[in-house]
N, C-alpha and C positions, 0 to 999 in steps of 0.2 A: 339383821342387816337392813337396812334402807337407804333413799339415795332422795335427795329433795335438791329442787331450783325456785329459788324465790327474788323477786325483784322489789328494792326497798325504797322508798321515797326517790324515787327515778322515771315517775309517770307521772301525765297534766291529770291521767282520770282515777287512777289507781295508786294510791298511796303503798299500796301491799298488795302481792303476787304471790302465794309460792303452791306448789305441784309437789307431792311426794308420795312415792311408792314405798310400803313394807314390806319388808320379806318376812317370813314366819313357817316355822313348820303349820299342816294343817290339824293338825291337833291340839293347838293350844288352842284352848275357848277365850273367842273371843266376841266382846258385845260391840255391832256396828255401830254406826254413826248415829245420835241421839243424842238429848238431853239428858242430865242426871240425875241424880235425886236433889230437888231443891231448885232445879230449875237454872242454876247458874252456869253450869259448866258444860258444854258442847262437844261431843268429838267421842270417839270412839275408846273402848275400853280392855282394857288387858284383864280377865277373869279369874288368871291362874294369881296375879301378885298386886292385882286391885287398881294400876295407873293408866297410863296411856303413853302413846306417842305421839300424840299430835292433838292440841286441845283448846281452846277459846272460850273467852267467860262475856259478856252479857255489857261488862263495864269497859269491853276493850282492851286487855291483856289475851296471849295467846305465844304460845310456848310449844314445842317439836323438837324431836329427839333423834339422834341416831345413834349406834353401839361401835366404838372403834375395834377396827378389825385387830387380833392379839390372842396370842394362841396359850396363853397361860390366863387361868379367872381364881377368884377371891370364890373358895367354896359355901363361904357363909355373907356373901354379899347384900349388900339392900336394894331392893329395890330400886334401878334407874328412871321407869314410870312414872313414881311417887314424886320426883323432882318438880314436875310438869303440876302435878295435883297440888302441892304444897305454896308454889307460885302463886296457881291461880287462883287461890284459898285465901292469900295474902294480902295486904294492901300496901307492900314495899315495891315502891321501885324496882326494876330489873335489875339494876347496878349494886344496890343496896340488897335485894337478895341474893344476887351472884357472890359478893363478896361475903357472906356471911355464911353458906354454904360452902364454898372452899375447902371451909375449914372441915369439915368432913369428907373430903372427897378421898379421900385414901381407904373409903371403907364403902366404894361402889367400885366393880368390874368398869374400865374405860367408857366414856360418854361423850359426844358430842352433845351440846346443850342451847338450844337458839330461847330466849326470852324476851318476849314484847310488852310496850303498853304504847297502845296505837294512838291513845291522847294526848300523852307526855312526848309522844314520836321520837323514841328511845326505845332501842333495840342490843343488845348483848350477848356475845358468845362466849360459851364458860366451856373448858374442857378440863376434865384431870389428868388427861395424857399430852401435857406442853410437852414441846422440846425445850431442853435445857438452854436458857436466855430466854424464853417465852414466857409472858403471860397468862396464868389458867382463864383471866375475866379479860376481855378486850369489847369496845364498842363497836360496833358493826356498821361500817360507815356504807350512803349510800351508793346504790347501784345493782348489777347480779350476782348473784353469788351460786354457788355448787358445794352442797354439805353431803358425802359421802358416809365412808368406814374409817376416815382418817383426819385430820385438822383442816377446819373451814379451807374452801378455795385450795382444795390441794392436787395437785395436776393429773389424778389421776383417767385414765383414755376413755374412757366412761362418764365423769365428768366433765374434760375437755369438750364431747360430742356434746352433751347435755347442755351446758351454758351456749355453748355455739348454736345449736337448732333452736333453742329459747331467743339469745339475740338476732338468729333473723327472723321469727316470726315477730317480735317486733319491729322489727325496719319495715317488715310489710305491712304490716298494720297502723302501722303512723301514730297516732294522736286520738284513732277511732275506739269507740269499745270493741274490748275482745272478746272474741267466743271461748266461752272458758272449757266446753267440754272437744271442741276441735283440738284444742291447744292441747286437751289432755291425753288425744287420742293420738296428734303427730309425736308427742315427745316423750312420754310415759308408756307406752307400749312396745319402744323398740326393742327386740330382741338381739340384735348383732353383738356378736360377741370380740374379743381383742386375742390378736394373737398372743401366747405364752408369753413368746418375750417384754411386753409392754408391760404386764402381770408387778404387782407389788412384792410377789414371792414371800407373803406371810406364811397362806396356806398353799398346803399340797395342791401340783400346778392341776391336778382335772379340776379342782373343787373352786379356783381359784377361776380358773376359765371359764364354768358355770356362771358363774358370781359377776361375770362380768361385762353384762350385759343389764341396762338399762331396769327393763321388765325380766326378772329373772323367772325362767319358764320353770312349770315343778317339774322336781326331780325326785326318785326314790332313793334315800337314805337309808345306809342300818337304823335308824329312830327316829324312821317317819320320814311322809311327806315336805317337801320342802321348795319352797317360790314366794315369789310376788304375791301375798295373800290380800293388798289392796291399795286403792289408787285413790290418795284426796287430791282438792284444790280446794284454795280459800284468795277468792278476790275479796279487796276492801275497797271498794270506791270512796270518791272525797267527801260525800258526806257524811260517810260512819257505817254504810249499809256492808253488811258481809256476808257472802255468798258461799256457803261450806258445801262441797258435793262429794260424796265418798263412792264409790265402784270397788264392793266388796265378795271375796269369796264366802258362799254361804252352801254346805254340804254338794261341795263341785258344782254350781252353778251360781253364776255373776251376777250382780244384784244392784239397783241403784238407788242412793237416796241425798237427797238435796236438802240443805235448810236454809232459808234466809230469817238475817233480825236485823234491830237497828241498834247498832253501840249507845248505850245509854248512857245520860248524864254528859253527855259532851254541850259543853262549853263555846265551843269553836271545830270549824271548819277543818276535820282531818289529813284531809290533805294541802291545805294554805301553809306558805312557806316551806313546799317542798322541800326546796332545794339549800335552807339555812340550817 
């Protein structure tokens, strides 16, 4: 489970915004925030099934994941991590990859799926769990968004709060640069949880009440450990510089690591034309 706010070609300084926290048991190994082998791929790594959920490549492409909440799974499923690898490995389009995966998406456990390429300034959200009349690939037009356990921008009280605290620290902030690790620390750490009734009622309402809280605090499971096992941001200023910063658990104690690069091979000014 995870829970991310991202802002998309809707600022003079920042073409790309987004903040997300991971939930994980603490037992699944995981490699923090770093470079891969090969030098192209950025972001942190999932050990046990080889992907990730949040990841950025070098040329300007950068892809994040969340798992829709559902209480029935595909026992012999693939890999949802790999999605994010296979992107940013690729040299398709977001839209041209989304549509071409689809076609397999009935053989991944539910997905929410964000895919960028920051030069094309072309963004896309792929889900396998549409509602009936929906879309699985839709374009992700700009502005803020809140990607939960359930279909982009979906109302739920966690959410709601989220996008909310996010737009007014920008109203405060105007036009100025942001402090990306302030930003990280008002809105990514809250722990307030929602009353039962407001609850999705997928899962059992204690588990459900844990869960629904921003920063979710660990808790002990019959199989393991279980919280917010880590907190990125990735600002993209206008001229292609991107700012990764990840705040991860590492053997019960919180860890920091930061990387800056410059998007390569850019052509033009990343964020010009915001707003077309």
């Amino acid at each position: 489970m995870c829970i991310a706010v991202f802002l998309w070609r809707a600022h003079p300084l920042y073409p790309f915004i987004l903040m997300l926290n991971r939930d994980e048991y603490h037992s699944r190994s995981t490699r923090p925030l770093g470079w891969w082998e090969g030098d192209e791929i950025l972001g942190g790594r999932d050990e046990v099934a080889g992907g990730t959920w949040l990841a950025c490549s070098r040329d300007g492409r950068m892809a994040f994941l969340t798992n829709v909440r559902e209480v029935q799974s595909l026992p012999e499923a693939k890999s949802r991590g790999d999605l994010l690898v296979r992107f940013l490995q690729s040299k398709k389009r977001p839209m041209e990859f989304a549509e071409e995966m689809v076609k397999e998406a009935d053989q991944y456990n539910g997905f929410n799926l964000i895919l960028t390429d920051l030069c094309s300034k072309t963004m896309v959200y792929v889900t396998n769990r549409a509602k009936e009349g929906n879309n699985l690939v839709t374009e992700v037009e700009s502005g803020i968004h809140v990607l939960t356990n359930a279909r982009l921008d979906s109302p739920w009280p966690k959410a709601q709060r989220l996008g909310d605290s996010f737009r007014e620290l920008l109203d405060e902030h105007g036009e100025k640069e942001l402090p990306m690790k302030e930003m990280v620390e008002k809105l990514m750490m809250d722990t307030f949880k929602d009353d039962e009734s407001m609850l999705p009622h997928i899962y059992p309402p204690e588990r459900e009440y844990h869960l629904s809280s921003i920063f979710v605090e660990t808790v002990t499971t019959p199989i393991g450990r279980y919280g917010t096992r880590s907190t990125s941001a990735v600002f993209v200023n206008a001229i292609g510089e991107v700012e990764f910063y990840e705040r991860h658990l590492e053997n019960e104690l919180w860890k920091e690591e930061t990387v800056t690069y410059q998007i390569e091979e850019t052509d033009q000014v990343i964020g010009e034309n915001m707003a077309s």
